[in-house]
C-alpha positions in Angstrom: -2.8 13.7 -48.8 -4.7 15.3 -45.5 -3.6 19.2 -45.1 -1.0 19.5 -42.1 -2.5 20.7 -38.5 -1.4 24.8 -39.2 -1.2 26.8 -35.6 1.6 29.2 -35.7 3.4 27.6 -32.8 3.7 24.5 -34.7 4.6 26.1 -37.6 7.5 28.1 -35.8 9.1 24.8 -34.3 9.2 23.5 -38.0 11.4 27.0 -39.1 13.6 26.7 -36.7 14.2 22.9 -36.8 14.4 23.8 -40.6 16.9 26.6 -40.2 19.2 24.5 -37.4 19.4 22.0 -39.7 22.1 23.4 -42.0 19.3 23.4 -45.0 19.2 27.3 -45.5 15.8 27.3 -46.4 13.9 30.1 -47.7 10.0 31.2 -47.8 9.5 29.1 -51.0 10.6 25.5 -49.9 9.3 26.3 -46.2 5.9 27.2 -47.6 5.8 24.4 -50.3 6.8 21.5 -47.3 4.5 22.9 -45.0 1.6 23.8 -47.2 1.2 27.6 -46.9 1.5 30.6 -48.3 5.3 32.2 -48.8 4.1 35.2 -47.3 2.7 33.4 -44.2 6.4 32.0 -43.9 7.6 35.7 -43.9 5.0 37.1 -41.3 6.5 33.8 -38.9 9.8 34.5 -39.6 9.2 38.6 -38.7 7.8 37.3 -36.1 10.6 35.3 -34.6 13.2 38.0 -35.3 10.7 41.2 -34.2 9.2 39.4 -30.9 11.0 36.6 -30.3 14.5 37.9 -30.7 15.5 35.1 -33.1 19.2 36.0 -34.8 17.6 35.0 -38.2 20.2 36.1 -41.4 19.6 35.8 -44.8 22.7 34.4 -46.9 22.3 35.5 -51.0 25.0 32.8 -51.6 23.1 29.4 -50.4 19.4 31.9 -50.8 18.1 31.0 -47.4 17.7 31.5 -43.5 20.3 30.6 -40.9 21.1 31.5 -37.0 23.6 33.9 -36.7 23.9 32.6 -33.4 23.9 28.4 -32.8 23.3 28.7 -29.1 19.6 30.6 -29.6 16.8 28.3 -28.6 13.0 29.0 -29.5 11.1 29.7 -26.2 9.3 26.7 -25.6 5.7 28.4 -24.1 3.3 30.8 -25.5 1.4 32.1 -22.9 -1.2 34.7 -22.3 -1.5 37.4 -19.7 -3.9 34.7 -17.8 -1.3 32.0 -18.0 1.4 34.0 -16.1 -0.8 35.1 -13.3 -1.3 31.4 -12.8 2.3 30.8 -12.7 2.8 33.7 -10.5 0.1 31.7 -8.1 2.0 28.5 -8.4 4.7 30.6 -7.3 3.2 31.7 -4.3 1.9 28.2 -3.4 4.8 26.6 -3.4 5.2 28.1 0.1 3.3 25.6 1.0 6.0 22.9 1.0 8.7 24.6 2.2 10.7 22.9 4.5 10.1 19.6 3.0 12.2 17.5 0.9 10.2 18.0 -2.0 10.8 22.0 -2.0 14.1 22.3 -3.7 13.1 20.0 -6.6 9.8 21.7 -7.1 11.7 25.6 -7.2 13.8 23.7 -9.9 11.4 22.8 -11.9 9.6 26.1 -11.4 12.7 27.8 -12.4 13.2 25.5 -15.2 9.3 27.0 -16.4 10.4 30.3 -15.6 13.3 30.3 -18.0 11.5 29.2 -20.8 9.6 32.1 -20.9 9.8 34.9 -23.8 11.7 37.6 -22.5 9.1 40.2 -23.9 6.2 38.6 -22.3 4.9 41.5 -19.6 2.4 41.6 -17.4 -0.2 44.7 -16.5 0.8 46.4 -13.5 -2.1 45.7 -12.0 -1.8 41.9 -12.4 1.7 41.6 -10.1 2.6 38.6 -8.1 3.0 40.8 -4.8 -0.3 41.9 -4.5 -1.0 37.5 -3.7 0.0 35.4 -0.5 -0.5 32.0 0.4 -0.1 31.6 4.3 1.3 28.1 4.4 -0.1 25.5 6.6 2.1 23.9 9.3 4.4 21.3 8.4 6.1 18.3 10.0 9.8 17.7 9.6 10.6 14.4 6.9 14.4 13.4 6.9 15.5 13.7 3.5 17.0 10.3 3.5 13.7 8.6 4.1 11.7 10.6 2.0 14.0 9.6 -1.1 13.5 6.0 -0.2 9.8 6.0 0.5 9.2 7.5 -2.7 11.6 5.5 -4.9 9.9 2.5 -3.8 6.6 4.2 -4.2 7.4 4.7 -8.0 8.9 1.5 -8.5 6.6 -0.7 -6.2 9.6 -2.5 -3.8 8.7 -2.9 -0.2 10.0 -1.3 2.5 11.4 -2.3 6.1 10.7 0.7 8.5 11.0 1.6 12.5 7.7 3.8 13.0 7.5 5.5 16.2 3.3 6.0 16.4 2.8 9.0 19.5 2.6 7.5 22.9 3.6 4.3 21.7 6.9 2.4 21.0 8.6 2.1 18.1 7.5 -1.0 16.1 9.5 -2.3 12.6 6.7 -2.8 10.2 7.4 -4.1 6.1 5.1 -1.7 3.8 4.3 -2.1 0.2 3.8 1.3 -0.2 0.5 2.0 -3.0 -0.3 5.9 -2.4 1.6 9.3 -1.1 -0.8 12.0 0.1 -0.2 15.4 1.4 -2.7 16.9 4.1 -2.4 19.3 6.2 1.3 20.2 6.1 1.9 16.2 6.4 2.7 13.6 3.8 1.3 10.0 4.7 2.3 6.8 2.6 -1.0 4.7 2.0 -0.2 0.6 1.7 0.0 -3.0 2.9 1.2 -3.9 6.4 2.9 -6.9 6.2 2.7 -6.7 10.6 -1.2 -5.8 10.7 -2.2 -7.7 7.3 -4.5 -4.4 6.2 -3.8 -1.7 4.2 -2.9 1.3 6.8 -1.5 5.0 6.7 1.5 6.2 8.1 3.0 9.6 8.5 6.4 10.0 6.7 7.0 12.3 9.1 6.9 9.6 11.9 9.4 6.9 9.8 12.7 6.5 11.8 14.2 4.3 9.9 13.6 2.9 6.4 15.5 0.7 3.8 14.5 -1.4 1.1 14.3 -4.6 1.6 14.5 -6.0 -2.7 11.0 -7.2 -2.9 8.5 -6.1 -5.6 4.9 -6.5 -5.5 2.1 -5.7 -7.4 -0.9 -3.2 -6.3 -4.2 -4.9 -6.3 -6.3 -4.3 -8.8 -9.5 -3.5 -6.4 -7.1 -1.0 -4.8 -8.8 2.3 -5.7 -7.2 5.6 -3.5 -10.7 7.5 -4.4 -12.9 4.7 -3.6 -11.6 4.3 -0.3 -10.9 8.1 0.8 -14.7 8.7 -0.5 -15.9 8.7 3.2 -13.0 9.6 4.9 -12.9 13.1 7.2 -9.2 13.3 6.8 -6.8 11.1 6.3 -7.5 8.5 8.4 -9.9 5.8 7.3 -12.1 2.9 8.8 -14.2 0.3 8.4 -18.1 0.8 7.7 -20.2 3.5 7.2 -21.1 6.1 10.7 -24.2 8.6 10.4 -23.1 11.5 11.7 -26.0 15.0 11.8 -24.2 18.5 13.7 -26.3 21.8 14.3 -24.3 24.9 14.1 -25.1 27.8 15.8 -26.8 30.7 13.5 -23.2 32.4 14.6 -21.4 30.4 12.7 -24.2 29.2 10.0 -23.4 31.4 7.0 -19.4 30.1 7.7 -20.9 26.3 7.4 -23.0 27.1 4.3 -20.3 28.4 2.6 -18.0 25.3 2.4 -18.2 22.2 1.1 -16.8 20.3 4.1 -17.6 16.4 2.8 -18.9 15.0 -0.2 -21.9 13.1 1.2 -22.6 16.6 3.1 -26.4 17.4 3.3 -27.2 20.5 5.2 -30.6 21.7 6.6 -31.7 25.6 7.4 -33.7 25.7 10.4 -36.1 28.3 11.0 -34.3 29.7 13.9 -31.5 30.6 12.0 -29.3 27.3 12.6 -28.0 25.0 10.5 -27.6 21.1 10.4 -24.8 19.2 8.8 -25.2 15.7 8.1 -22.5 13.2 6.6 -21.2 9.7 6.0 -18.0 9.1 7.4 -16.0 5.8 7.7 -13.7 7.4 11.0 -14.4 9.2 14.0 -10.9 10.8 15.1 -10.7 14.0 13.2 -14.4 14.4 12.3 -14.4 14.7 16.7 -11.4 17.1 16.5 -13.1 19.2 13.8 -16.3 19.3 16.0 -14.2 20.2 18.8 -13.1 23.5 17.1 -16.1 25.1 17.2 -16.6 24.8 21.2 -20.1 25.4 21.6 -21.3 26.5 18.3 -21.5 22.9 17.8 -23.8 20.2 19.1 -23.7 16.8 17.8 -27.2 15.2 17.5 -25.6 11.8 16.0 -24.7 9.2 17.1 -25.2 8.9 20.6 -21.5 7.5 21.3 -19.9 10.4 19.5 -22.1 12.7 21.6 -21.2 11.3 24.6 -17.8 11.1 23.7 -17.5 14.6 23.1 -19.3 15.2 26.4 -16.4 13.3 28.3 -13.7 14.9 26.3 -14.9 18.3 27.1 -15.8 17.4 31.0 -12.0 16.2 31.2 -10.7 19.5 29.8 -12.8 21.5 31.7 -10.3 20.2 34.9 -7.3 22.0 33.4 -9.0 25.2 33.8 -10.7 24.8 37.7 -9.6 27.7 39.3 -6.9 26.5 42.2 
């Protein structure tokens, strides 16, 4: 018979499933069903009582182990120092979703973590949770209601009927069969098919009205692939074919470019003058322009020509909310 898998966590959910049980074992049978030594049983079970706080008793009479206390549970996670400052961080970065719907259930479940814990677990001083912020990115405002809808028929792939209001436009009611949820920049956007445009799209929850389900389940196709078709995007919004686009930065701003990774398909150039050039493969124009737009005239597209002289007209038609009256 193969030897049992030995790590001491293991071996301490088998005591105390042992001892809850009712069996009163002792170092002998625990040792002899789990194929140690007796006086490896009796370091784990000074361990339990000495670090884990375990109400462990020995009883002469039935000559073995039981809880003193049935309510005790075994802390669930052994962690190192490393481990909490990471949940510490988590705690931090949930920030980010505050004020969505998804907030309260994610401080649950933190909570939940948090509880788990051994109460002797400490930290270094030096290591403490207040010395970290995460500034939280902006976020747009998701009606509960909707948000519990759009993500019950996410999981369980039913369509959904919907008013969406898109900016500047009217409202249109649209059926979705809703494939993928992504979060970017402080927005969550459902990816799926449009029954009204016959194309998979993206819409903001944010910008939903109305939604309800409508009964009908579908299927995702299989040459649906979220990372396949976000491989070119800049941003969330995606397009159809393939756009060479080549920037030069300033050398103001050149270290700040070389420092990021802004796209996958990124390939930037040094120049000898200190500038830099960024070149990429996108599939959509709209937020690659806004991006470009940021950095005002550290930043000169070479290509395309029709993004260039987009860019141009965009500028010349804000430059008319600052003429001097």
């Amino acid at each position: 018979m193969a030897k049992k898998f030995k790590p001491q966590h293991s071996r301490l959910l088998f005591i105390d499933n042992k001892i809850r049980s009712g069996q009163y074992p002792n170092c002998s049978s625990l040792a002899a069903e789990w194929e140690v030594s007796a006086k490896t049983i009796q370091r784990d079970i000074d361990y339990m009582r000495y670090q884990l706080d375990a109400p462990i008793a020995y009883s002469a009479g039935k000559r073995g182990y039981y809880y003193t206390e049935e309510e005790y549970q075994l802390p669930a996670l052994k962690i190192r120092e490393s481990d909490l400052l990471g949940l510490y961080l988590a705690d931090k970065l949930l920030a980010q979703y505050a004020g969505t719907p998804i907030y309260e259930t994610l401080c649950s479940v933190f909570a939940k973590i948090e509880s788990a814990l051994p109460e002797k677990v400490s930290l270094d001083p030096v290591i403490d949770q207040e010395k970290f912020t995460v500034l939280p990115s902006f976020n747009t405002t998701i009606d509960p209601k909707i948000w519990q809808i759009v993500i019950r028929c996410l999981r369980e792939s039913r369509q959904i009927e919907m008013l969406y209001k898109t900016p500047g436009k009217n409202i249109v009611r649209r059926k979705l069969d809703p494939y993928h949820a992504v979060r970017f920049e402080g927005d969550w956007y459902i990816i799926g098919f449009c029954h009204l445009r016959r194309d998979i799209r993206t819409f903001s929850l944010a910008r939903i009205q109305t939604a309800s389900e409508t009964g009908i389940s579908f299927q995702i196709p299989e040459h649906f692939d979220f990372k396949k078709i976000s491989g070119s995007q800049f941003g969330i919004h995606r397009g159809e074919g393939n756009i060479f686009v080549k920037i030069k930065f300033s050398k103001n701003v050149a270290e700040y470019i070389k420092e990021r990774v802004w796209h996958q398909s990124q390939v930037l150039t040094e120049c000898d003058n200190g500038e830099v050039v960024l070149s990429l493969t996108v599939n959509h124009l709209l937020e690659l322009k806004r991006w470009i737009l940021s950095w005002g005239a550290e930043a000169e597209v070479l290509e395309p020509d029709y993004l260039m002289q987009d860019i141009f007209l965009t500028l010349q038609n804000a430059r008319q909310n600052y003429i001097m009256k």
